[in-house]
VOLUMTI-153015 format. One record per residue: residue number from 1; residue in one letter; x, y, z of N, C-alpha, C in turn. Coordinates in steps of 0.05 Angstrom, whole numbers. Example, Ala and Ser with C-alpha at 12.3 -4.5 7.8 and 13.67 -1.06 7.14 Angstrom:
# residues 2
> 1|A|264|-114|156|246|-90|156|264|-66|156
> 2|S|257|-45|142|273|-21|143|258|1|157
# end
This chain:
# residues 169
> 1|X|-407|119|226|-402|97|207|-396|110|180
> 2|X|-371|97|157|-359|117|143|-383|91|121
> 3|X|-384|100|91|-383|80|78|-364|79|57
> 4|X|-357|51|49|-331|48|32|-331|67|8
> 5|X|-312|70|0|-314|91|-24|-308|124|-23
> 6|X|-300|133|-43|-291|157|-44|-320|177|-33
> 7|X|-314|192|-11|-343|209|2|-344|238|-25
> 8|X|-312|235|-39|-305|270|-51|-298|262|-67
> 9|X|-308|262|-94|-290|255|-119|-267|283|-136
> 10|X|-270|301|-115|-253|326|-129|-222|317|-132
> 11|X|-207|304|-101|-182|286|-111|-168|272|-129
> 12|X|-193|262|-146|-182|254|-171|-181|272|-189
> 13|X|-200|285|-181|-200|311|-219|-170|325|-210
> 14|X|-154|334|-190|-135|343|-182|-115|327|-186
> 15|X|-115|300|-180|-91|284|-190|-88|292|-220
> 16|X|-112|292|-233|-108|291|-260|-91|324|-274
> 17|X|-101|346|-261|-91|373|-262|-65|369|-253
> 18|X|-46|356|-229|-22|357|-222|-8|341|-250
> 19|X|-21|321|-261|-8|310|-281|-8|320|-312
> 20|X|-32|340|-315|-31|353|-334|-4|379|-329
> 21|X|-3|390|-305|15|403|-300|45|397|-308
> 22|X|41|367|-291|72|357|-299|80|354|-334
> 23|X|57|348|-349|65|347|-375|68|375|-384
> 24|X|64|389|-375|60|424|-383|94|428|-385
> 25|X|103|422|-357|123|426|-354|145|414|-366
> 26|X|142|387|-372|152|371|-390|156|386|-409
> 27|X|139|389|-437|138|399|-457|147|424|-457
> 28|X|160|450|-434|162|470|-433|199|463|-442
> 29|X|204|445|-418|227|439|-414|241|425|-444
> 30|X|231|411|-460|233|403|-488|239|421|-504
> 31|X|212|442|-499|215|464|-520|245|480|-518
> 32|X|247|490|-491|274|505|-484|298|488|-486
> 33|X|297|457|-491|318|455|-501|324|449|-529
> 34|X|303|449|-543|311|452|-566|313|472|-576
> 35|X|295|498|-568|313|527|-577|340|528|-574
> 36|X|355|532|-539|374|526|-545|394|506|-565
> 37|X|384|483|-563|403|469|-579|410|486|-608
> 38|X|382|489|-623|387|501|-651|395|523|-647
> 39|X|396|541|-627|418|565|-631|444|575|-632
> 40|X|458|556|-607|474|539|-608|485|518|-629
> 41|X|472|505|-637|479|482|-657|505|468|-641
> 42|X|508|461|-618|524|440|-603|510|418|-605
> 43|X|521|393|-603|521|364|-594|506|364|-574
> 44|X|520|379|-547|505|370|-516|474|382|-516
> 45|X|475|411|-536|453|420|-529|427|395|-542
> 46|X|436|383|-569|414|363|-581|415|342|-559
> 47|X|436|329|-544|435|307|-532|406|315|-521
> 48|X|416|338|-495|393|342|-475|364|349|-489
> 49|X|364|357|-506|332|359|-521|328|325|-528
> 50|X|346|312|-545|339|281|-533|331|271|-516
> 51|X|343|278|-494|343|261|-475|309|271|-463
> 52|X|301|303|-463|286|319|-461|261|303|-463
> 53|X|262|294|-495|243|285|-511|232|256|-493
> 54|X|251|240|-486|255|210|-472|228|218|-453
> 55|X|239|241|-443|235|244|-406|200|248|-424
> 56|X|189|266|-439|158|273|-449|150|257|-450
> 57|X|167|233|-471|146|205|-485|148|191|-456
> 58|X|164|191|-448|153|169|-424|136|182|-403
> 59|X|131|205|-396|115|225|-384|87|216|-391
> 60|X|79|212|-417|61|210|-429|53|193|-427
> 61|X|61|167|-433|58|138|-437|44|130|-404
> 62|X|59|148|-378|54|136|-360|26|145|-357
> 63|X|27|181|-357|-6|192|-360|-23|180|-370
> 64|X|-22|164|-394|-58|159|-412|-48|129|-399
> 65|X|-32|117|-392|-35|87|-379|-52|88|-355
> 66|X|-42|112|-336|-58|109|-318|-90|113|-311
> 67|X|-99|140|-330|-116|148|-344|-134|124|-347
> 68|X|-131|112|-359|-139|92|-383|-140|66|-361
> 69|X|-124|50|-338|-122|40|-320|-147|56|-303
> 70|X|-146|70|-290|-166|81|-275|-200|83|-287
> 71|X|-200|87|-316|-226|82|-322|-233|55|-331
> 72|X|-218|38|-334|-228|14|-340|-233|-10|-306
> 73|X|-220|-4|-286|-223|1|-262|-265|9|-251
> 74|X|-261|30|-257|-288|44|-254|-301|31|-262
> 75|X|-303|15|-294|-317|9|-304|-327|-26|-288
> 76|X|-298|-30|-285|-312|-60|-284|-327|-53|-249
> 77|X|-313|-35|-239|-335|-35|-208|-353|-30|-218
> 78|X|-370|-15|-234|-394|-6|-241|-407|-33|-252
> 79|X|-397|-49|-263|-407|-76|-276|-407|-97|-253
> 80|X|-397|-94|-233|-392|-111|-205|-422|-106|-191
> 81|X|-421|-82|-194|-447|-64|-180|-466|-78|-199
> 82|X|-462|-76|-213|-499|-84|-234|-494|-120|-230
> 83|X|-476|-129|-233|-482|-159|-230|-500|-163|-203
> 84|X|-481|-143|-184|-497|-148|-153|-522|-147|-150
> 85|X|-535|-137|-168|-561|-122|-160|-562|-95|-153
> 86|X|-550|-74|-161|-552|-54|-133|-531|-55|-113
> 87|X|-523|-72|-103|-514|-72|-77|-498|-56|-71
> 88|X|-480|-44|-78|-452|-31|-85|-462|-15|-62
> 89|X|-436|-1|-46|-438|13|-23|-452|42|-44
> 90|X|-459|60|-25|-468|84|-40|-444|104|-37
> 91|X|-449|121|-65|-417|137|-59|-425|165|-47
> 92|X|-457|172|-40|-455|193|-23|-453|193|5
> 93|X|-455|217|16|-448|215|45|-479|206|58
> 94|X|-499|210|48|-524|214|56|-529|186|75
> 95|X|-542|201|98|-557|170|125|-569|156|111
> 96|X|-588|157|97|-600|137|80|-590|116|69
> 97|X|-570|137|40|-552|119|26|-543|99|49
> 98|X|-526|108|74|-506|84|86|-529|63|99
> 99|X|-547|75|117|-568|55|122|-583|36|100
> 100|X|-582|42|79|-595|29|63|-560|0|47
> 101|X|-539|4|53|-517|-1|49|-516|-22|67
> 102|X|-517|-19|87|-525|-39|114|-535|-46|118
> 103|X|-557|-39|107|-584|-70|104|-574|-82|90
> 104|X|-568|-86|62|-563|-105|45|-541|-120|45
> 105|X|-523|-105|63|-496|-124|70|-506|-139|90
> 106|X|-522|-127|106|-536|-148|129|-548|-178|112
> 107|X|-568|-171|99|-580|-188|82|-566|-206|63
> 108|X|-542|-198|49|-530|-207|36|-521|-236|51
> 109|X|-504|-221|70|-485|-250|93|-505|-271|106
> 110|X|-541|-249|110|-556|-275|122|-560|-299|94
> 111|X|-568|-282|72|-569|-305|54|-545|-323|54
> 112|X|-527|-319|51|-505|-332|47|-501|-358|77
> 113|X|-512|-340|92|-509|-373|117|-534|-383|117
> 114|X|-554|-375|106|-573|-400|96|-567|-410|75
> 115|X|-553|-407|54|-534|-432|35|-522|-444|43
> 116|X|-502|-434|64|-487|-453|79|-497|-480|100
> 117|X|-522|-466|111|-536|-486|121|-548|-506|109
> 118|X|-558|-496|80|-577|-514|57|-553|-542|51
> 119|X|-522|-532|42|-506|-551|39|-502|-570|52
> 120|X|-502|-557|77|-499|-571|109|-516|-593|109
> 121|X|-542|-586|97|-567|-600|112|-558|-637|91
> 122|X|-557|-617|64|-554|-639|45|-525|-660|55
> 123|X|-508|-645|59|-489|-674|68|-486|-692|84
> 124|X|-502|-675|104|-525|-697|128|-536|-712|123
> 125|X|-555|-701|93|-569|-723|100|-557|-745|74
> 126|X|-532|-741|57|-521|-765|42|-505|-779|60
> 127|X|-494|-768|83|-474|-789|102|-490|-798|122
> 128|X|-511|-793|128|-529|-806|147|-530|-831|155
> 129|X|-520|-848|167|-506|-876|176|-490|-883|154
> 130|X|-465|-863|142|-452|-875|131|-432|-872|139
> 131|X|-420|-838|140|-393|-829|151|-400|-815|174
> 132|X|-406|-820|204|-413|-803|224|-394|-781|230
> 133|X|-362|-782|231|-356|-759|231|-370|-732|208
> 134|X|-371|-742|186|-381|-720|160|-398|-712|173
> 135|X|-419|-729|182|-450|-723|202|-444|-696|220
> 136|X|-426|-708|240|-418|-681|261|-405|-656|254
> 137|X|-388|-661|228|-382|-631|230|-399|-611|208
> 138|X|-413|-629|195|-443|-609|181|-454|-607|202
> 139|X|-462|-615|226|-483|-609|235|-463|-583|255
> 140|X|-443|-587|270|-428|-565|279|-428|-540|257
> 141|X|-422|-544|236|-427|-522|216|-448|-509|219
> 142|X|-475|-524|212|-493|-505|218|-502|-497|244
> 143|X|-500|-505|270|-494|-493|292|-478|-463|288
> 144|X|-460|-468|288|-434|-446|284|-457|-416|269
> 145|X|-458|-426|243|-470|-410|222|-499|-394|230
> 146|X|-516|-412|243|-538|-403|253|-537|-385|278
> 147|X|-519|-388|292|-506|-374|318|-502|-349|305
> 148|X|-473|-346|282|-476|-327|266|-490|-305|257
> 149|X|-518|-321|241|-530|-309|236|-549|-290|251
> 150|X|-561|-311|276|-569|-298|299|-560|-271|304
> 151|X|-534|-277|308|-513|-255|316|-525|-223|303
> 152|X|-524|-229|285|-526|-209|261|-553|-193|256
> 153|X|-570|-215|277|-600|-203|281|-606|-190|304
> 154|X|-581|-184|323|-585|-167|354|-566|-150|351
> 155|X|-584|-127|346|-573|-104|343|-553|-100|379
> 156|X|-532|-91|368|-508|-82|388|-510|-110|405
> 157|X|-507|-127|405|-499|-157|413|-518|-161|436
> 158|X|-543|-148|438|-557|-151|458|-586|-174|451
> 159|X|-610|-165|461|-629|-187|466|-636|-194|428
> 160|X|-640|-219|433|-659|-220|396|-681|-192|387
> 161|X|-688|-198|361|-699|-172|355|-733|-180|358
> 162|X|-742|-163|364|-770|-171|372|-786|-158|353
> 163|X|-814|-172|346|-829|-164|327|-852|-179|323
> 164|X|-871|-166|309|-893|-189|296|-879|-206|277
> 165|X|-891|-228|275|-887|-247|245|-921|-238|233
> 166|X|-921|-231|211|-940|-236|195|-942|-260|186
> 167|X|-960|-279|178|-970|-303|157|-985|-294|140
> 168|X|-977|-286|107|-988|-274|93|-1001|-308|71
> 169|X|-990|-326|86|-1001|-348|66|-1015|-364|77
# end
């Protein structure tokens, strides 16, 4: 089982080195044409240091856009993560981390079909000898949902999960 997310964050520090590169080279290419041009003093030679120049600023513009795109990115997942609680997949490789990733996605979807069922229950009981189709397909809903959830409590699609219940109240 993989968990979502980068396992290696070195790929990006390298994107970023290939693009520092490319500006390296950019700016090399600028420089050499504006030597030439002023030694020279031709027309074509300034065009191409123009044109030179085009090719840097827009080099640039795309670098700190993306830059700057990519950490504001980060950021709002990091703020996704804290709204969640925690939840956020973990970005190490560690069994724990992903086991502990899988519980809470487990947990997450059961809460979520016991809301679905809570809704369910409630529109049952406002159409209750009023609109009987509404009646049947909340109550198929939570059929469906509870099956679901079941689902989600037998490990590898086999028997229910067995256990004590405590009554701590």
């Amino acid at each position: 089982m993989q968990s979502i997310g980068s396992q290696n964050p070195a790929p990006a520090r390298s994107g970023i080195r290939i693009g520092a590169l490319g500006l390296s080279v950019l700016v090399l290419a600028f420089l050499i044409a504006v030597i030439f041009a002023a030694n020279r003093n031709e027309v074509i030679g300034w065009i191409v240091a123009v044109i030179s120049l085009g090719w840097l600023v827009f080099a640039v513009f795309v670098f700190v856009s993306v830059r700057n795109a990519g950490r504001r990115t980060q950021a709002k997942f990091e703020e996704a993560a804290q709204r969640l609680g925690g939840r956020a997949p973990a970005m190490t490789g560690s069994t724990a981390g992903e086991a502990r990733t899988v519980d809470d996605v487990r947990d997450l979807k059961l809460d979520h079909s016991f809301k679905i069922i809570q809704v369910q229950e409630r529109v049952v009981r406002e159409n209750l000898g009023k609109d009987p189709e509404q009646v049947a397909r909340a109550l198929e809903t939570i059929q469906i949902t509870a099956a679901n959830a079941r689902d989600m409590l037998r490990p590898d699609g086999g028997e229910p999960v067995t256990g004590t219940i405590v009554d701590e109240g």
